[in-house]
C-alpha positions in Angstrom: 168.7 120.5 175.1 169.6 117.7 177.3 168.0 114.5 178.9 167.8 113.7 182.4 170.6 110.8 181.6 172.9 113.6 179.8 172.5 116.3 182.5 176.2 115.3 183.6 177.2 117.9 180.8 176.3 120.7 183.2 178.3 119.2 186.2 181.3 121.1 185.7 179.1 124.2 186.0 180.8 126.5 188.9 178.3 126.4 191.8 179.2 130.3 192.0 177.7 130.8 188.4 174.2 129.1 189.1 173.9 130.9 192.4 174.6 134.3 190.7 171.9 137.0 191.8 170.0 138.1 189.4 170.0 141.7 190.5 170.6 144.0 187.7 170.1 141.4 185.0 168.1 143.0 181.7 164.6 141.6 181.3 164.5 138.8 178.9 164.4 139.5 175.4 160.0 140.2 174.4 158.6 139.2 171.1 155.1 140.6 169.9 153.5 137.9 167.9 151.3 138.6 165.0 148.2 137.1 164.3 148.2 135.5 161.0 146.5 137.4 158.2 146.2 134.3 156.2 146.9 130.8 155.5 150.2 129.3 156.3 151.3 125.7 154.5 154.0 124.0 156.4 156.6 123.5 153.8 159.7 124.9 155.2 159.5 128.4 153.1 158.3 131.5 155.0 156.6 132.8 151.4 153.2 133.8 152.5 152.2 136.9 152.9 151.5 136.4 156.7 155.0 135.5 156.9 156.2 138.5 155.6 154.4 140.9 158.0 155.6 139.1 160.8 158.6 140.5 162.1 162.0 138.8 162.8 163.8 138.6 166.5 166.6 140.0 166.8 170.1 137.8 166.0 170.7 135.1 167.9 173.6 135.2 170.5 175.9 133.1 172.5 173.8 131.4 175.8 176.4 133.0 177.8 175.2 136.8 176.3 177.8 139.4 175.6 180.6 138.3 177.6 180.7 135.4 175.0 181.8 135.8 171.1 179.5 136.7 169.1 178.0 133.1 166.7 179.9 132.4 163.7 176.8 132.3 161.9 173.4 134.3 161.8 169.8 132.7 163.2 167.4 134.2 164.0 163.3 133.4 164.4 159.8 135.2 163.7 156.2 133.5 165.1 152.9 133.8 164.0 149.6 132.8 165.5 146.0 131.6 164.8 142.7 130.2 166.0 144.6 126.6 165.5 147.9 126.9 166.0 151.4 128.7 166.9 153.6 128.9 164.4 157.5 129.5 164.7 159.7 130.2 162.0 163.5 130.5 161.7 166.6 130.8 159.5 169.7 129.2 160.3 172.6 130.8 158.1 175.0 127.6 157.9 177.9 126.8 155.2 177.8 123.2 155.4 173.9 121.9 156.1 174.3 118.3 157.4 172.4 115.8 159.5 172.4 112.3 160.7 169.2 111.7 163.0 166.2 109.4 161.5 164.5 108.1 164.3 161.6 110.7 166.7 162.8 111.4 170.6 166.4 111.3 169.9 168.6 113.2 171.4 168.8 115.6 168.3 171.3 118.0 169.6 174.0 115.4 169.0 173.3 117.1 165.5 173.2 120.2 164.8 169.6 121.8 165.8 167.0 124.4 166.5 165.2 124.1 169.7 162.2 125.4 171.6 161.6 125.9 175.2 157.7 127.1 176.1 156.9 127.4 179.5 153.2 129.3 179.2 152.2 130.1 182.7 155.7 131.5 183.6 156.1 129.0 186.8 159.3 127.6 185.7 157.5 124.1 186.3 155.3 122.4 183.6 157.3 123.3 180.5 157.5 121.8 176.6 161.1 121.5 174.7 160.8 120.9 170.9 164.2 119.9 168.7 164.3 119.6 165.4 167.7 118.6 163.1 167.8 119.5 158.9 166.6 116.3 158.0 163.2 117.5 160.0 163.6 114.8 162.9 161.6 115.9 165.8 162.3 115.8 169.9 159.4 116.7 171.2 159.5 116.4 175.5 157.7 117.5 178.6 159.3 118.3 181.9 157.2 118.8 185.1 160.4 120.7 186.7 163.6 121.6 185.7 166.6 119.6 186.1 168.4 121.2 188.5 165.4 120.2 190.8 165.3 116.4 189.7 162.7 117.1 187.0 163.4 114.4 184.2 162.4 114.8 180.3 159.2 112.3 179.2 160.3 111.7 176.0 156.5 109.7 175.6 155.0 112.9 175.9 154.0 114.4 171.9 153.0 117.4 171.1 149.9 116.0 169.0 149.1 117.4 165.8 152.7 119.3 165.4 153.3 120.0 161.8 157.4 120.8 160.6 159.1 121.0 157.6 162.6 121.8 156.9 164.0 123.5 153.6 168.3 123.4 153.0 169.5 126.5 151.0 171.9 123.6 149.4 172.5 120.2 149.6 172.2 118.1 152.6 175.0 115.9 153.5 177.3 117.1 150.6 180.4 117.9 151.7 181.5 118.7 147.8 179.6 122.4 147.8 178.9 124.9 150.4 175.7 126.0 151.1 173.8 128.7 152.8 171.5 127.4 155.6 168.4 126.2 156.1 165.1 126.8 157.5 162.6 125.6 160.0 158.5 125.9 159.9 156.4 124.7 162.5 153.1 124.8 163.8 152.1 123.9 167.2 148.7 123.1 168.2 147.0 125.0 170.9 145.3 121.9 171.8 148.4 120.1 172.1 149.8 123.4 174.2 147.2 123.8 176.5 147.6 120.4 178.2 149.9 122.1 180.9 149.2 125.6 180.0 147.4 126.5 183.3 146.2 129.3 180.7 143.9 129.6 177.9 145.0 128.3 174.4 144.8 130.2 172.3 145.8 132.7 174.2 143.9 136.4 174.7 145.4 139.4 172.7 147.8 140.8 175.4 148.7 137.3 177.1 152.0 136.3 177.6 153.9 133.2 177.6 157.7 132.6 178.6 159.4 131.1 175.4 163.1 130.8 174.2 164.7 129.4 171.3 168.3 127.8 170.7 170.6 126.7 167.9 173.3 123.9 168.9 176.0 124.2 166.4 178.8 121.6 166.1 182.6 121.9 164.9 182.6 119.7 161.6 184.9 118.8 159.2 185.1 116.3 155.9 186.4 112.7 156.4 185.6 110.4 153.5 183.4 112.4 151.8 181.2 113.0 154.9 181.0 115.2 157.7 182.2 114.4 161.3 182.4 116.1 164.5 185.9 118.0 165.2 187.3 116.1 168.3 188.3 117.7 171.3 185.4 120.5 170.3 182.5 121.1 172.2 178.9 122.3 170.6 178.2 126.2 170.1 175.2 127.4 171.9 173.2 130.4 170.7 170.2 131.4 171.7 167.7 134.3 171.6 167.6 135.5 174.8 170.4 134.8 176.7 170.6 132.2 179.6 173.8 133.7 181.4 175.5 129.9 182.0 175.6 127.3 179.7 171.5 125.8 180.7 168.7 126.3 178.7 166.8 124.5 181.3 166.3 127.8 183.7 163.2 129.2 182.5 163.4 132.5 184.8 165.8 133.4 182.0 163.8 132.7 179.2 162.5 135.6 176.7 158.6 136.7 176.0 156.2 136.1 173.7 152.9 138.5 173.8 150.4 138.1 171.5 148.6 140.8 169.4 146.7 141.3 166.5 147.0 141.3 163.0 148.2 145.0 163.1 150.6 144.2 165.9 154.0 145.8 166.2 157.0 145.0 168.0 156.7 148.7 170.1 153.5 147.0 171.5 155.2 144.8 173.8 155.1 145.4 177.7 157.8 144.2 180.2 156.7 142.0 183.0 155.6 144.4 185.6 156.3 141.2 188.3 160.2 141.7 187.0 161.6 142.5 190.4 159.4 140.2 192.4 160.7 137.0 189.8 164.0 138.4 190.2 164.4 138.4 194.0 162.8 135.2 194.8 165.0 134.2 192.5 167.8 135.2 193.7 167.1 133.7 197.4 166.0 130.1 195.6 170.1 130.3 194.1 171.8 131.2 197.1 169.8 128.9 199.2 171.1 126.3 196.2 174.6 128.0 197.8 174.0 127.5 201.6 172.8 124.1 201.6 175.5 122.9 199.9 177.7 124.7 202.5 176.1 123.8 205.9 173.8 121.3 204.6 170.2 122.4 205.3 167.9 125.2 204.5 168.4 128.7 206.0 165.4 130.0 208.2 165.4 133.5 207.3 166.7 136.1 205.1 169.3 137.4 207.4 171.2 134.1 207.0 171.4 134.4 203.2 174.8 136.6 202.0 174.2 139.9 202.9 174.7 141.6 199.3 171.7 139.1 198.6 169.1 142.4 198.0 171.7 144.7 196.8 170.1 146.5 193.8 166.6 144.9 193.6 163.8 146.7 192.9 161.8 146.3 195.8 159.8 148.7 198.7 160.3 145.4 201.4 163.1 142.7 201.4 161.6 139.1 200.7 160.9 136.9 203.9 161.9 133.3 204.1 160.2 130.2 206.3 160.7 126.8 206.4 158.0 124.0 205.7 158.5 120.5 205.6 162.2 119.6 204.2 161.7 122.7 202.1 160.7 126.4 202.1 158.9 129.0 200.3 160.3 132.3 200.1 157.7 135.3 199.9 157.9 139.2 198.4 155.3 141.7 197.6 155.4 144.4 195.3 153.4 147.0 193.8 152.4 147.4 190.4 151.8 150.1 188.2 148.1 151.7 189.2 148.9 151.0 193.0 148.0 147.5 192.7 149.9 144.8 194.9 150.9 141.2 194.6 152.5 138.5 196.3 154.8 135.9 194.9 156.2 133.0 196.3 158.8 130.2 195.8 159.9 127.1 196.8 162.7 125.1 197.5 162.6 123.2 193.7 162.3 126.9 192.4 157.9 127.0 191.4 157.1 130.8 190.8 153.9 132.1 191.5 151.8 134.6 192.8 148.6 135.2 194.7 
């Protein structure tokens, strides 16, 4: 969610709360993605037979995670893949289906929505956000870098090809009945997703992309016969795999997808090994976020950081930190399981990679 115009919702964000360490967090949520083991038709029913061997994610929850309510209402999402496309599923359980967005690249979460986040090659740069409302309007966008880094949302950008479909367990707009929910089908091109995928598309059994998914979920009530937005009431956010603030656009946080076969089972998947590393460099790009604001430039080394920086992270040597430019890049190395070692980096507008 959110355009660069509309990214004044997350002002009131807590400065403490986006340069939280992420020591200790839980890996994000993984998803092992069937291929398909026969045709799917884009008509807003998961019927087929590939469908039904594909498994579900687990319920969505608040963005916040635990410390937040658990949603008034179930969603939850299953994905499938093939030689053409990537196809995502979900049901959103919902008394009252309504919708009031007609026109492509509107900002769709003003209803209520389900929304994709993709970033392939894990960078947190180069990413793809998809929204779509119940009367299948489409927000399809492309943003070379978050906001929080002055990355802005090209709304020209399309992902060609896409194929949706909406179904409502109900009646649309009818505030005379209740209904049950609705549900979401959509198939993404691999052509379309390999523009900025640094990464093959398709992908190779065992790769894996960073993906989330949201619901935005507004307070409505019945006013002449139609629905309208509870004042004073701000939008619901649930996700998949949790975000920890109120930002989808952090894509550190975001879940797994890892792609298998057709016999593929959710005990296949494998965490990150690179966990720690992402997690630490991490951590320094947020609370150097914390001490520029404070003394207004860049530290030069670790030791000016907060000193509880590395408490609890998973690591044989502490990261090291240089400036370069008006910026800097942050390094860390770590082993991997075999005995294996890799470096990762990042930089001041928070690129993640590794050598």
């Amino acid at each position: 969610m959110v355009s660069a115009s509309l990214c004044v919702r997350f002002l009131p964000l807590m400065i403490s709360l986006l340069a939280a360490s992420a020591c200790g967090a839980p890996h994000p949520k993984g998803y092992v993605c069937p291929r398909a083991i026969g045709p799917i038709v884009i008509d807003g029913v998961m019927d087929e037979k590939a469908w039904r061997a594909a498994p579900w994610t687990g319920d969505f929850m608040d963005i916040e995670g635990d410390v937040r309510p658990a949603p008034r209402f179930r969603t939850r999402a299953k994905m499938l893949w093939d030689d053409r496309y990537l196809y995502i599923g979900a049901d959103l359980e919902e008394p009252h289906v309504w919708g009031t967005l007609t026109k492509r690249d509107t900002v769709i979460f003003y209803d209520n929505d389900f929304e994709v986040f993709m970033d392939p090659d894990g960078d947190n740069h180069e990413y793809y956000e998809m929204e779509i409302n119940a009367l299948n309007t489409v927000w399809d966008l492309f943003l070379e870098r978050p906001y929080r880094d002055g990355g802005r949302a090209r709304d020209g950008w399309d992902i060609a090809g896409l194929k949706t479909a909406v179904h409502v367990r109900g009646t649309l707009n009818n505030p005379a009945d209740n209904d049950t929910g609705w549900t979401v089908e959509i198939a993404m091109p691999w052509k379309a997703l390999g523009e900025y995928s640094h990464r093959p598309a398709p992908p190779g059994i065992g790769d894996q992309w960073r993906i989330n998914f949201s619901r935005v979920e507004w307070h409505a009530e019945t006013s002449g016969g139609s629905y309208r937005k509870v004042a004073g009431t701000k939008e619901d956010n649930w996700v998949w795999s949790p975000q920890g603030v109120v930002d989808m656009h952090q894509p550190e946080r975001w879940g797994y997808v890892q792609f298998g076969g057709t016999g593929a089972k959710p005990s296949d998947f494998r965490p990150d090994p690179s966990m720690p590393a992402r997690e630490a460099l991490m951590s320094v790009y947020h609370a150097q976020a914390g001490f520029r604001k404070e003394h207004g430039r860049w530290a030069a080394s670790i030791g000016e950081l907060p000193s509880g920086l590395l408490e609890g992270l998973r690591l044989e040597d502490p990261p090291a930190v240089s400036l370069r430019g008006a910026g800097y890049i942050a390094t860390v190395t770590i082993k991997l399981p075999g005995g294996r070692t890799e470096t990762w980096f990042v930089t001041e507008d928070s690129r993640l990679w590794h050598d």
